[in-house]
C-alpha positions, 0 to 999 in steps of 0.5 A, spaced: 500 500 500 502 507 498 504 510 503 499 516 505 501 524 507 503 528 512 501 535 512 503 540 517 500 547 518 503 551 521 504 560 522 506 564 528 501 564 533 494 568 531 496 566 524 489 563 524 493 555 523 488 553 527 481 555 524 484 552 518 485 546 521 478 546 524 475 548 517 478 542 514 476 537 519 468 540 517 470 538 510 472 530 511 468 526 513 470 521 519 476 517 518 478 519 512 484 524 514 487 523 521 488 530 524 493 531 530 498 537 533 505 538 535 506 538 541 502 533 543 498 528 539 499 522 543 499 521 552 507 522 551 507 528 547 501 531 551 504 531 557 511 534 554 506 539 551 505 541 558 511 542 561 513 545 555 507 551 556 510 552 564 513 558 566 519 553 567 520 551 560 518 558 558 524 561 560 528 555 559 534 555 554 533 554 546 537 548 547 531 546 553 525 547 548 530 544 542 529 537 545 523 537 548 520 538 542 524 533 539 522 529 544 514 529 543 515 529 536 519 523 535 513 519 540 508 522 535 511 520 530 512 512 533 505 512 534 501 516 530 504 518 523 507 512 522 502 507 523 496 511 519 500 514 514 503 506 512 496 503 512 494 509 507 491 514 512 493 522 511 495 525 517 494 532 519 498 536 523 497 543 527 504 544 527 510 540 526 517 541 525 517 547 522 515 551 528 521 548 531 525 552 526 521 558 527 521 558 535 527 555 536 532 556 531 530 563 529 525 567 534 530 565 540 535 567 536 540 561 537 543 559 530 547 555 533 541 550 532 540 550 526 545 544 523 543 539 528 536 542 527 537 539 520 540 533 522 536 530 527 530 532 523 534 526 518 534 522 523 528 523 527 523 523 521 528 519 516 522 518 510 517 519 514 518 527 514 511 533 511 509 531 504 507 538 504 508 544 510 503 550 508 504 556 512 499 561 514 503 568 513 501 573 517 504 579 520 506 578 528 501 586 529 496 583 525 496 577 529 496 580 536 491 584 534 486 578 532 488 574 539 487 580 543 480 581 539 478 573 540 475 573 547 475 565 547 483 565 547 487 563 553 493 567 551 499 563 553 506 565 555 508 564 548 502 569 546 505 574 551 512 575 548 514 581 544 511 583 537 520 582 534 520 575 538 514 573 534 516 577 527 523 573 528 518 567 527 515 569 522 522 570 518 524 563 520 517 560 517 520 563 511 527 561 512 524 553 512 520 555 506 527 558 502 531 551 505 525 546 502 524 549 495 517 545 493 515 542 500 512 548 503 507 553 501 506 558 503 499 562 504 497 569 504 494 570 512 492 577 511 484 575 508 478 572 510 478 566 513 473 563 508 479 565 501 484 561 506 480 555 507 479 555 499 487 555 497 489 550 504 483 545 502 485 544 494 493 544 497 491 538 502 486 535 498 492 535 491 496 532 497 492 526 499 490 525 492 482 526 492 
């Protein structure tokens, strides 16, 4: 059987990466495309995904945050991509490694992680790395702006940084982009939700071949 997709969408937080994510979820129908997140997806991950939002990790090293990502990826990669997508499942994830690069790499400005970034990306994913990353773009004032307006956000610890800590995200989402020449898309934010969701369903559903 042919090996099936992983997608990942992913953006700097208040992107709307999310709302895509969920408006898809409303077009496939049950079973057809698993959908997951990083960090988290599985018992493991979900845990790290805990320790990673307190205060504790917050203010930890970039290395800290490195591996904790690297961690919680590789446990979902055991459990979740790689049993789905080799009996034919595509899997969607709200975030993935690309988010990694972005936050890690570049928003925490440590270059000195960006050739092991590489190289455990290798070895961690090996074949079973994103057919496709799609990138919500969109500035980091328009994005504070949407989440400030959303009442039914709980702002993180990540949310509250600086408007220059998410630009740099930003920059770092392109930089993946410019490192992955045909592997990632990347989508104009900076409009209805609605227009979005058209161009991410027709990039996914190409990818899943349906």
């Amino acid at each position: 059987m042919k090996r099936a997709p992983l997608i990942i969408i992913d953006g700097i937080d208040g992107s709307g990466k999310s709302t895509q994510t969920d408006l898809l979820k409303e077009r496939f129908s049950d079973g057809q495309i698993v959908f997951s997140r990083q960090p988290g997806g599985t018992p493991l991950s979900e845990m790290i995904r805990d320790v990673f939002s307190s205060m504790e990790a917050v203010e930890a090293s970039a290395s800290t945050q490195f591996f904790l990502m690297w961690a919680s990826r590789t446990n979902w990669l055991e459990k979740v991509v790689i049993p789905n997508t080799e009996k034919g499942t595509p899997v969607i994830s709200n975030r993935g490694d690309s988010a990694t690069y972005a936050y890690q790499v570049y928003a925490r400005e440590a270059p000195e992680l960006e050739e092991l970034f590489w190289r455990i990306r290798d070895f961690v994913m090996d074949k079973h790395k994103a057919k496709v990353h799609i990138i919500i773009d969109i500035s980091a004032k328009e994005a504070r702006r949407r989440m400030n307006m959303d009442k039914n956000r709980v702002k993180s610890l990540f949310d509250l940084k600086p408007l220059d800590y998410h630009e740099r995200a930003r920059a770092g989402f392109r930089a993946f982009s410019e490192n992955l020449p045909g592997q990632v898309i990347i989508v104009d934010g900076d409009r209805d939700r609605e227009t979005i969701h058209k161009e991410v369903y027709e990039i996914v559903s190409k990818a899943c071949g349906f």
